[in-house]
N, C-alpha and C positions, 0 to 999 in steps of 0.2 A: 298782175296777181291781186284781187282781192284781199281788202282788210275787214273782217267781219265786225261791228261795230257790238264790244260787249253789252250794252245797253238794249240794242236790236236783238241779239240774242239771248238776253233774260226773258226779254216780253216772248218772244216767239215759242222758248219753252214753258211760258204761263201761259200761254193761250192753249197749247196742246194740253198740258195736264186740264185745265179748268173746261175743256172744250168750246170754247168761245170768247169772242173778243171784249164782250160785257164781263162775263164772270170775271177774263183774266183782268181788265181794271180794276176791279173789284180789290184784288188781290193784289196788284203794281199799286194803286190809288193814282191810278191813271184814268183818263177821262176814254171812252170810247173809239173815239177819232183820234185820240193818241195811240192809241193800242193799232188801229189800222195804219197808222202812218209810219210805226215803225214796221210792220209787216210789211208795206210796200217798198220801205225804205231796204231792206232785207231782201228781199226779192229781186230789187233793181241790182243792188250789191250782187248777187251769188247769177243773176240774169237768169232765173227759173223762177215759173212757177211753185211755190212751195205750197198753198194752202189753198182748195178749190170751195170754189162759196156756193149756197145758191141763196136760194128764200128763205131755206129754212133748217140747211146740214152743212157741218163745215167740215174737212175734213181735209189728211194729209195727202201730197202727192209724192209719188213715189220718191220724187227727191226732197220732198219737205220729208219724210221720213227719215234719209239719209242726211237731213241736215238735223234732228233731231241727238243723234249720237256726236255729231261734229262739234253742235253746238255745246251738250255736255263736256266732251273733254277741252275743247276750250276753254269755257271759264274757269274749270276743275283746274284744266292748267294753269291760268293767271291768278287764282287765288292761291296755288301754291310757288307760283312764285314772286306774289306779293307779303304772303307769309315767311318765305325764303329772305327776302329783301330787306323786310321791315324789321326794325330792334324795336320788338315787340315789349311794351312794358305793363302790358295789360295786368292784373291782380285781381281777385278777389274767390268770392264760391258761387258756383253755378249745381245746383240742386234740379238731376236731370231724368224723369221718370220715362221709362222707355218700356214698350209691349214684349211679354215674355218672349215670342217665333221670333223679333228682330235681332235679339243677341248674339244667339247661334250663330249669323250672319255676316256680314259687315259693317255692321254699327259699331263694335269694338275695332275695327281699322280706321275708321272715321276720325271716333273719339282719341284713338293712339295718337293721328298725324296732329289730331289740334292742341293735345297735351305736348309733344314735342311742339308745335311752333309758340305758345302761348305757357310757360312753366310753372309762369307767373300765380294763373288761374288752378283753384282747388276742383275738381271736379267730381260731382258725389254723385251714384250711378243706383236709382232706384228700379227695380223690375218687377213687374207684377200686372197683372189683367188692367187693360184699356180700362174698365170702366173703374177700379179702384183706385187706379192712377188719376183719373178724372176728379174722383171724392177727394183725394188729396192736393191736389191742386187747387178745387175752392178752397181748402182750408188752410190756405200757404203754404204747406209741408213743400211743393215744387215749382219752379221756376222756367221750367220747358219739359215739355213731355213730347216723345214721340208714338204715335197709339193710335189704334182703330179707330173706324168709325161707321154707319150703316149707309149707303147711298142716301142722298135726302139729305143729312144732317147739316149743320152749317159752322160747325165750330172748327175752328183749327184752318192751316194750310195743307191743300191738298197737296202731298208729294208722289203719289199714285193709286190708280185703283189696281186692284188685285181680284184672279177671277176664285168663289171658295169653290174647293171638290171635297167630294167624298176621297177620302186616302185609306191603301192598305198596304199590307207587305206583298213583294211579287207576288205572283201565279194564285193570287186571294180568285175564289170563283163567285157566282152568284149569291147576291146577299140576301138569305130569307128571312122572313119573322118568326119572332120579332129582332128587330135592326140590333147589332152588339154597336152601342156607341163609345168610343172610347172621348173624353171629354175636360176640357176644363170643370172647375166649380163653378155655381154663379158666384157673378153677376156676368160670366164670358157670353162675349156679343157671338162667338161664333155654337157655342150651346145654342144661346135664343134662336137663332138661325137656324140650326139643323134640327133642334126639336119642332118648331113652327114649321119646316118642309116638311116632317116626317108624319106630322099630325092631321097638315093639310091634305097630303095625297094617301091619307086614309091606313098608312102603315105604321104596325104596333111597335114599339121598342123595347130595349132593355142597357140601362148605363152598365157597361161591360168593367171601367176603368174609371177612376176620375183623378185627376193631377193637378197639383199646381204651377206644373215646370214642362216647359217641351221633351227632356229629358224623359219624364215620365210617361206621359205619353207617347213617345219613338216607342220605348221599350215595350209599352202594350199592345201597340198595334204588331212591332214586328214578333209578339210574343203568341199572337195570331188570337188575339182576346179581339178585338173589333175594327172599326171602318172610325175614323175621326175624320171631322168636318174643318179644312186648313186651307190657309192661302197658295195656288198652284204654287206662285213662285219662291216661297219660302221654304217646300218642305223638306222636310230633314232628312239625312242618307238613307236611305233604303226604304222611303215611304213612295209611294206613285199611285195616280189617281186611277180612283177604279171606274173601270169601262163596265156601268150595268146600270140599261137604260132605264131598270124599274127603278133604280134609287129617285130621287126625287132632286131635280135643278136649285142650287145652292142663289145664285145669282153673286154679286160682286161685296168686298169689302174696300172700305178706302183706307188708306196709311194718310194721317195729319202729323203736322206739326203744330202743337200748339204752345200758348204765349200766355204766361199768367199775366205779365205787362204790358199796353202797349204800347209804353214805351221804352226800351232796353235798354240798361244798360251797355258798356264797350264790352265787357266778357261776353254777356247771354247774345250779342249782335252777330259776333264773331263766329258763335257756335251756332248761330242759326245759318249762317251764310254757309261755314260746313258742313253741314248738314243736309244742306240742300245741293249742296253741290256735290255732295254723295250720293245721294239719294238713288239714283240709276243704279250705283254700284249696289245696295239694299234689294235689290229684288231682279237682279237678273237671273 
């Protein structure tokens, strides 16, 4: 029987999120030929190929994909029963700004399990648009934020990309002009996004809604006020993405984690480690 070597399987899920063995260095602060050595080291261990290379695409195999979920719940598992294990004496305040659609979700099970293992620690839970959250964080108001980002950008850990859709309420039919948008305020990155599609491929609009809360927005859309621009794997009960080829291709947003420090504290360390190790559970 195989023992997966947890270390082998962190890098292996930094190379799938970051899509390559460079980036995932980057992110381990692992040298290249590190990052390859525990993939081969991993591969010999499970005796499959997991990740097929060539020149210039790297990509999973069908059992690197299935080692992808494996490897999740194992470390998920060992960090909660290292938390289980450990007389944790950790203390202090962790100031943690988090994007309005992740709440809704599994971030509150996350943050729950690490308030039970860690009591110690105060944990103060700000929500509000990626990019506000961002303004606050230069100015110390936060100490980890979890929040968007545009493809390209380079700030933060990437914890997944996410594909954006047009979303409406069922049996919604074709969307004519001009477009009903139902929307965050600025400065929301997925506004910029869906007015710049809208603009580009020559279709007029009209902002239908605007909210500061996903709450708000569920209720407009299913209120059959318009089409909001969301990430497929977050959306909210009775939203689904509308099939109509003329709307205009969103392309992807990224979920980061990011570090006002870089160097952590024992709290903020602890909470990034949960975090990441949640992270799967965030967006399935």
């Amino acid at each position: 029987m195989s023992v997966f070597d947890p270390e082998l399987l962190r890098t292996f899920l930094a190379v799938e999120r970051a899509g390559g063995f460079t980036a995932a260095g980057r992110i381990l602060g692992l040298r290249q030929s590190t990052v390859s050595g525990h993939i081969a080291r991993l591969e010999q261990a499970a005796g499959r190929e997991l990740i097929r290379r060539d020149t210039r695409n790297l990509a999973l195999t069908a059992d690197g994909a299935a080692m992808v979920g494996f490897a999740r719940s194992i470390l998920e598992a060992q960090a909660q029963a290292d938390r289980y294990f450990s007389d944790s004496r950790l203390t202090g305040l962790i100031r943690l700004g988090a994007s309005d659609d992740l709440v809704a979700r599994e971030l509150p099970d996350v943050l729950l399990e690490f308030q039970r293992s860690h009591p110690g620690v105060d944990l103060e839970l700000i929500v509000g648009l990626s990019e506000n959250l961002k303004t606050r964080m230069a100015a110390g108001e936060l100490d980890l934020m979890v929040a968007k980002r545009l493809p390209g950008e380079r700030h933060g850990e990437l914890l997944w990309r996410d594909r954006l859709v047009w979303a409406g309420r069922s049996g919604i039919g074709d969307i004519v002009d001009p477009v009903p948008v139902v929307t965050y305020p600025p400065p929301s990155l997925t506004r910029h996004v869906a007015l710049r599609a809208l603009e580009r491929e020559g279709r007029t609009w009209r902002i239908a809604c605007v909210s500061d809360s996903q709450l708000g927005l569920r209720a407009a859309v299913l209120a059959g006020l318009g089409v909001v621009a969301h990430a497929e794997t977050l959306l909210p009960p009775g939203l689904f993405a509308v099939e109509d080829e003329k709307l205009p291709e969103l392309g992807e947003l990224e979920f980061v984690l990011l570090r006002r420090h870089s160097r952590l504290s024992e709290p903020e360390q602890a909470l990034c480690d949960a975090i990441l190790a949640g992270a799967h559970r965030m967006h399935r």
